[in-house]
C-alpha positions in Angstrom: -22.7 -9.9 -73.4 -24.6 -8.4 -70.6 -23.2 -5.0 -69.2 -24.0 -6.3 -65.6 -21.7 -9.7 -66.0 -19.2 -7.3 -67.7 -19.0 -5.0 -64.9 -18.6 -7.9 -62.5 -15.6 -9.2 -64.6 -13.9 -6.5 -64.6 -14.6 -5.7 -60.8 -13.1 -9.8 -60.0 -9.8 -8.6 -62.1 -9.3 -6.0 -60.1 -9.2 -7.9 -57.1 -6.9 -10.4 -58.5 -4.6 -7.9 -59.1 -5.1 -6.4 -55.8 -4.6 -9.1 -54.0 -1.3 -10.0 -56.6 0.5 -6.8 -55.2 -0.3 -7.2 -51.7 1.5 -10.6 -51.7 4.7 -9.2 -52.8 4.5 -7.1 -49.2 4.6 -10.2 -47.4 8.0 -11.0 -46.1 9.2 -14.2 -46.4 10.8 -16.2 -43.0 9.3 -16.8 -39.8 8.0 -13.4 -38.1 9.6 -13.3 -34.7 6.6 -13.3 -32.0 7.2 -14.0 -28.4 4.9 -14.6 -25.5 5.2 -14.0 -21.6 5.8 -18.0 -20.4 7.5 -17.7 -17.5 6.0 -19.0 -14.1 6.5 -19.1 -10.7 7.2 -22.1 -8.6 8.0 -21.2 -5.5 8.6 -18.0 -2.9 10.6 -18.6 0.3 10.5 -16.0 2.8 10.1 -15.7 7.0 7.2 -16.1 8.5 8.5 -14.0 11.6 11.6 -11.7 12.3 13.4 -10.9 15.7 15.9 -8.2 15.8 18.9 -9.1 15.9 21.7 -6.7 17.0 24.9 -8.8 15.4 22.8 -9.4 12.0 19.4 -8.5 10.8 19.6 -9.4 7.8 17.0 -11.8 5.4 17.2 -14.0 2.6 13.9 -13.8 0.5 13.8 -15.3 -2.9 11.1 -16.6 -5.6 12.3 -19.4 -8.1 11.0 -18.8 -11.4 10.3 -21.5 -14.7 11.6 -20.4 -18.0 13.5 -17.1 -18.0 13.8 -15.9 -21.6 10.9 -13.5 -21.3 12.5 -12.5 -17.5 14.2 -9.2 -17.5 14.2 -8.5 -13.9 12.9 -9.7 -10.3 12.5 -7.2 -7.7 10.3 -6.9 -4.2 8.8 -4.0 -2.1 9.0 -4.5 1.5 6.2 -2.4 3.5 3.5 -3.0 6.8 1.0 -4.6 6.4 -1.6 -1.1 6.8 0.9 0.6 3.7 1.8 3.3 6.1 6.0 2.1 6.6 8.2 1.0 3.8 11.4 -0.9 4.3 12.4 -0.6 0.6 10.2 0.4 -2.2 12.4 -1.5 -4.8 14.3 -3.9 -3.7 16.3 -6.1 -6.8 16.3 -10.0 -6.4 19.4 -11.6 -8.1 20.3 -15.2 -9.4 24.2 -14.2 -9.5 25.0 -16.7 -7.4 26.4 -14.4 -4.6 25.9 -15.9 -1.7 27.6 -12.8 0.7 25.9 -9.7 -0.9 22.7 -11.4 -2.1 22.3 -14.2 -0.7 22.1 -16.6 -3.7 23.3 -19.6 -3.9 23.7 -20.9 -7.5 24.2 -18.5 -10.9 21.5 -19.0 -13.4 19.4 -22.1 -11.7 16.3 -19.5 -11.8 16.2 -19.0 -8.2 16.3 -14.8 -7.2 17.4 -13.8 -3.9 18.3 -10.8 -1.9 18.8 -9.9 1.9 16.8 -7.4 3.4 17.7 -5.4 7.4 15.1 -5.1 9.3 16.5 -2.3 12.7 15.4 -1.7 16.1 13.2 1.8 15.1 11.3 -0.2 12.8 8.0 -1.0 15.2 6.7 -4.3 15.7 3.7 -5.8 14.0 3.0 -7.1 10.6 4.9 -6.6 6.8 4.1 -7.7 3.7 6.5 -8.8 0.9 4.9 -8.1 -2.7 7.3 -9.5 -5.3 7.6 -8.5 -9.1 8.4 -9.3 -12.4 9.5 -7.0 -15.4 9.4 -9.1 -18.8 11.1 -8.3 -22.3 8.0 -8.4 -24.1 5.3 -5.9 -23.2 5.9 -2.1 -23.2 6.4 0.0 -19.9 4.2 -0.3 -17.5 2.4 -3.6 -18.7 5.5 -5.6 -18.3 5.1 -5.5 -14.5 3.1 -8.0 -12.6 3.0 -8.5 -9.2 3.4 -12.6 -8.9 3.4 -13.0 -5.0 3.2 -11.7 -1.8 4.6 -12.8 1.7 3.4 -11.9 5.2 6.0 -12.0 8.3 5.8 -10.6 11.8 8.4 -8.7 12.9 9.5 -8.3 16.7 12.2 -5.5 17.1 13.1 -6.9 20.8 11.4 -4.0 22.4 8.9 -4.3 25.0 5.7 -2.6 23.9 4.4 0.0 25.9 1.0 2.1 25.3 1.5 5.1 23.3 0.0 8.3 25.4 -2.2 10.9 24.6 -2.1 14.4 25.7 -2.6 18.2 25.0 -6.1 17.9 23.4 -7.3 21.7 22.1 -11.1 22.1 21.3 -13.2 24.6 21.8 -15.5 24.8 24.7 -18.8 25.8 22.5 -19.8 25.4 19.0 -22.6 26.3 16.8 -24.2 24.2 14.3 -23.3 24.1 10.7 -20.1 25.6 11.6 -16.5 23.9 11.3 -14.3 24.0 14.0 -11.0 21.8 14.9 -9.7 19.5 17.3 -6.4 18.6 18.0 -4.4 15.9 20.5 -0.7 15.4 21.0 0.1 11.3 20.5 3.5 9.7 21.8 4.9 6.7 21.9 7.4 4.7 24.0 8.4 2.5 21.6 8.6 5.6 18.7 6.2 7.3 16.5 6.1 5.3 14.0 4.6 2.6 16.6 1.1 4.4 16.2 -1.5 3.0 14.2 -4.7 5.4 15.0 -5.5 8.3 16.8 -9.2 7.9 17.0 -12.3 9.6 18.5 -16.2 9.0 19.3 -18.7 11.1 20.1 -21.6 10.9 22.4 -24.9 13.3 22.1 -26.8 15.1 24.5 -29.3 12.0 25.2 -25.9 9.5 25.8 -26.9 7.6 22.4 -23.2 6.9 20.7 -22.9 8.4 17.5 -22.7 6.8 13.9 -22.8 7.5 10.5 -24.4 6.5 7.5 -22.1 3.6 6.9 -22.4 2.6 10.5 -19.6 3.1 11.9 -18.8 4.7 15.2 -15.0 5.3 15.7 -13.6 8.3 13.5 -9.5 9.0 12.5 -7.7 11.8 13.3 -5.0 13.0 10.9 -1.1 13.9 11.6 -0.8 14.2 7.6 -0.3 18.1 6.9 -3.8 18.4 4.9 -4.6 21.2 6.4 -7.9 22.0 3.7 -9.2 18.6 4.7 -8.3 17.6 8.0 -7.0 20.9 9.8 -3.5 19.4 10.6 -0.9 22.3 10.2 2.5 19.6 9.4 2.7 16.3 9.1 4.5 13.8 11.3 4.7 16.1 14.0 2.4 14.3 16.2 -0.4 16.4 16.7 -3.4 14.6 15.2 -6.3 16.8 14.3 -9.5 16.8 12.3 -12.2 19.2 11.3 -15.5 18.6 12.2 -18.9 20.3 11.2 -22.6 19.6 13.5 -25.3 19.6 10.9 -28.2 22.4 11.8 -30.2 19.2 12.0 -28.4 17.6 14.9 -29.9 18.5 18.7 -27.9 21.3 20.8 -26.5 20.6 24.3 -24.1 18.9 25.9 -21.9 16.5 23.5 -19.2 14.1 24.7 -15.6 13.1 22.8 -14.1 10.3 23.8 -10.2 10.1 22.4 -8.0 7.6 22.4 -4.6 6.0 20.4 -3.7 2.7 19.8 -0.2 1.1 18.7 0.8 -1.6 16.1 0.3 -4.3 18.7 -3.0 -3.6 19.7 -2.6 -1.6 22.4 -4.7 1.5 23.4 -3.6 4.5 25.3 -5.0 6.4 27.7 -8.7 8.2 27.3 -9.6 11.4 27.3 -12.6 13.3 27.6 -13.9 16.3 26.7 -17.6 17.8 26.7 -18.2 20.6 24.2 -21.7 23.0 24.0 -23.6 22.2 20.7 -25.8 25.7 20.4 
């Protein structure tokens, strides 16, 4: 017989018996495999809030199709910019507890909660992003975010301007140096009622200053970064930045323009300052 057939023989035998053993591995029954099937149908929420001093409260609820892969529903309530959050993690139920939770019917795959809305929150626009944890991935890829709602909420206040005041810069700086500026920023209708604290700068030749990407209007910062931004605490206020004249920008006169606006739009009071670029 020729040694090259023989070899092949024997190589075929031993995958045959191979092959044999690894079949008695295989377990016999119906291996249990699930997948993510639920869906959403539907997500009922406010398009608009008043304040309301007797009750606040607010039913929000999504209705979800085939709950065997469902192992919770939950919501995070926040403005619109991501700068105020109502609730972070806020549980929707299908218990049928209409008092508490707002829910009208136990197990029909409808999950509800009420959320407060109060007078110090400010006015302007929230979002609603809703969630759902299944029973089949593994932490954190069994959350997805299935929907979002967008309400306006009016806290019955009349909105009034904030006002700025207090602004410390220095009278002279030199070129390729930093040096920071700082204003003080209220607001009638609370703190939390400011969106910006903004400046703009004007050169020696009145041309309006802008950067690379165009843009012309620059933030201020009440966040405690003092490294980055040269505010000392946050939340107290004060908005500052740090701000560095490239050697290759012209000397003179320079002009800030600084300004505030609130959650509704409106813009406080200007103030000026000129500043000596040597």
């Amino acid at each position: 017989m020729n040694r090259k057939f023989i070899n092949l023989r024997i190589v075929l035998i031993i995958l045959i018996a191979a092959g044999a053993a690894g079949c008695d591995k295989i377990p016999g029954g119906l291996v249990d495999y699930k997948t993510v099937d639920y869906s959403v149908t539907n997500i009922t929420a406010p398009a608009s809030v008043l304040f309301n001093a007797t009750d606040s409260s607010n039913i929000i609820s999504l209705q979800i199709k085939n709950l065997n892969t469902v192992s919770m529903v939950w919501c995070k309530i926040n403005s619109s910019d991501g700068t105020i959050t109502i609730k972070e993690q806020l549980l929707l139920y299908d218990d049928g507890n209409l008092p508490s939770h707002g829910d009208s019917k136990m197990n029909d795959g409808i999950f509800s909660n009420k959320f407060l809305m109060t007078r110090s929150n400010p006015s302007g626009s929230y979002q609603i992003q809703f969630f759902v944890v299944d029973n089949v991935n593994q932490t954190p890829d069994n959350v997805s975010n299935v929907g979002y709602a967008l309400f306006q909420y009016d806290n019955g206040q009349n909105n009034l301007p904030p006002v700025i005041s207090n602004l410390v810069i220095p009278s002279s700086v030199n070129r390729g140096t930093a040096f920071t500026f700082s204003i003080k920023a209220d607001d009638p209708n609370g703190a939390a009622d400011i969106s910006a604290v903004d400046y703009q700068i004007y050169k020696p030749d009145g041309s309006l200053l802008t950067n690379s990407s165009g843009l012309s209007v620059f933030p201020m910062y009440d966040d405690g970064n003092t490294a980055q931004d040269g505010d000392i605490s946050a939340g107290d206020q004060i908005y500052t930045y740090i701000l560095n004249i490239p050697q290759t920008y012209p000397g003179g006169k320079w002009n800030f323009v600084i300004f505030a606006k609130d959650r509704s739009g409106a813009t406080s009071n200007i103030i000026t300052a000129t500043i000596t670029v040597n």
